[in-house]
N, C-alpha and C positions, 0 to 999 in steps of 0.2 A: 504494500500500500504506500509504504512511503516511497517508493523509486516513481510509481506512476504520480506521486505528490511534485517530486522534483520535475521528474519529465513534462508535466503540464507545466510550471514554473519555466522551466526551460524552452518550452514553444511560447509563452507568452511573452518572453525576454526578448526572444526571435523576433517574436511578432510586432513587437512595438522598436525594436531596431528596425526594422526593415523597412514601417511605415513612417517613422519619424524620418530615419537616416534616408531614406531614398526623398522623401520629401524634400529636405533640405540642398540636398544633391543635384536635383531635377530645378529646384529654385536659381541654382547658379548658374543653369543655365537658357534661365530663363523660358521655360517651357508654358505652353500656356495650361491653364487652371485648368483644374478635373471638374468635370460636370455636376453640379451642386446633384445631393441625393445617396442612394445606396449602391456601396460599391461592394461584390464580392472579392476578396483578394486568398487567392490559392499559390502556398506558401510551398515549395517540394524542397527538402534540405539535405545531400546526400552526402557520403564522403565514408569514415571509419564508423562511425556509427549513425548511419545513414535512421531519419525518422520517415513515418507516416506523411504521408501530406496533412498541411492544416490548411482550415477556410475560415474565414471568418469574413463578417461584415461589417464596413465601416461607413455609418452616417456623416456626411461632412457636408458645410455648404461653403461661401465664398470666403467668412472670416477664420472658421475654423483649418480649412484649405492652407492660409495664409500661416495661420497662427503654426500646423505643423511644418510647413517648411523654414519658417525662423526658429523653430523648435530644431531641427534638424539641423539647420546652420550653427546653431549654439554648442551642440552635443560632440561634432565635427571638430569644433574651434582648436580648442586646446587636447584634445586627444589625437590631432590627424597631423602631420608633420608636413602630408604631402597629400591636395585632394584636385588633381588633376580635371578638369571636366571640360568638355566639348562638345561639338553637334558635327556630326561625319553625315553628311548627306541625311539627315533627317531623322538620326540615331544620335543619344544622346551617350556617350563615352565617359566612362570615370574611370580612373589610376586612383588609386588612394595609398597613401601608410597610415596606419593607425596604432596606437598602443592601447591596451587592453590589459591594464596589470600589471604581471611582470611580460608577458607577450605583444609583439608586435604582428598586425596583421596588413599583408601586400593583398590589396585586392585587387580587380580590373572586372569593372559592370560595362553592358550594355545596352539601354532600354532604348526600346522601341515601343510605339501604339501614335494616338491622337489625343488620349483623356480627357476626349470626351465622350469614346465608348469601350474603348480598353488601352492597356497599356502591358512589357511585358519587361522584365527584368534577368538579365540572366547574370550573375556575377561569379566568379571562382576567386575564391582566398586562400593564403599559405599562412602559418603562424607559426614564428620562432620565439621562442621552445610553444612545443604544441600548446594550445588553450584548448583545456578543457579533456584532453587526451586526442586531440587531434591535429595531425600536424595540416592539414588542409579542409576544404570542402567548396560545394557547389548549390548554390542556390538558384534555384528559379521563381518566381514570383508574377503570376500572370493576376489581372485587376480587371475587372468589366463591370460598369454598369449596371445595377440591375431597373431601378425605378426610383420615384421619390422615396424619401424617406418615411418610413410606418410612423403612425400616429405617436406610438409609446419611445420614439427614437426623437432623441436632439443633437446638435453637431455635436462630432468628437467621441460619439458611442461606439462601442467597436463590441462585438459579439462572437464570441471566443467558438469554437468547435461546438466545446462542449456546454453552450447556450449561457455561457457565464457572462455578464455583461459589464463595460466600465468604462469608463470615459477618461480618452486619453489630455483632454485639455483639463479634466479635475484635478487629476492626478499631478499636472505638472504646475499645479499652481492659479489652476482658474484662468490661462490663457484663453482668449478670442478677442 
């Protein structure tokens, strides 16, 4: 019971890296805004201890939009030494270093989509000395639209796999 305690712990860590940090990332370069509404984002994490895919859903409209990609620039700031990013014919490109601890991690993403009915992420990192027992992995991260937002949803709810629900802008402080 408690491994799958840690391991849901551990997809949410993911989860909320991945939406913050790509937020941020996507901001510099200047991409245009996601489609206010419900976005499903399908999370696949593979490598030495490759997980399940996770899905979740994220409510967002134009402030909260906003608010995670300065959230994402912030997180970025002083943990990334190196956050390369570009636009290659209509793909957006990141180089990153980042430390993590006592670990540094070498990434290189590339997303594609329009956001404003999908987007798709594909990133591979290496980590010296391994994070976490591993010395690499690959993540893919595909996002599509689904509709507006449900009645009982306000920006920055994000709704975990397992129907857990939390809002990413509460958590960091009441950002929007």
């Amino acid at each position: 019971m408690k491994l799958r305690s840690l391991q849901a712990r551990h997809h949410a860590a993911i989860a909320f890296a991945c939406l913050a940090g790509f937020a941020g990332v996507a901001r510099a370069a200047d991409y245009p805004p996601r489609k206010p509404g419900l976005w499903e984002m399908k999370m696949a994490v593979d490598g030495k201890a490759a997980m399940p895919a996770m899905i979740t859903q994220q409510c967002i409209d134009a402030g909260s939009d906003q608010a995670m990609r300065e959230l994402g620039n912030g997180m970025g700031k002083d943990a990334c030494s190196k956050q390369d990013v570009r636009n290659e014919g209509g793909r957006i490109v990141v180089d990153s270093v980042c430390k993590f601890g006592a670990s540094t991690s070498t990434s290189h993403a590339v997303i594609t989509g329009d956001f404003g009915n999908s987007y798709r992420m594909e990133s591979r990192s290496t980590y010296n000395p391994p994070l976490g027992g591993r010395s690499e992995g690959n993540v893919v991260l595909e996002a599509k639209w689904l509709s507006p937002c449900k009645a009982d949803q306000k920006p920055g709810d994000v709704i975990m796999s397992n129907g857990n629900k939390m809002n990413l802008l509460q958590m960091m402080g009441g950002k929007k």
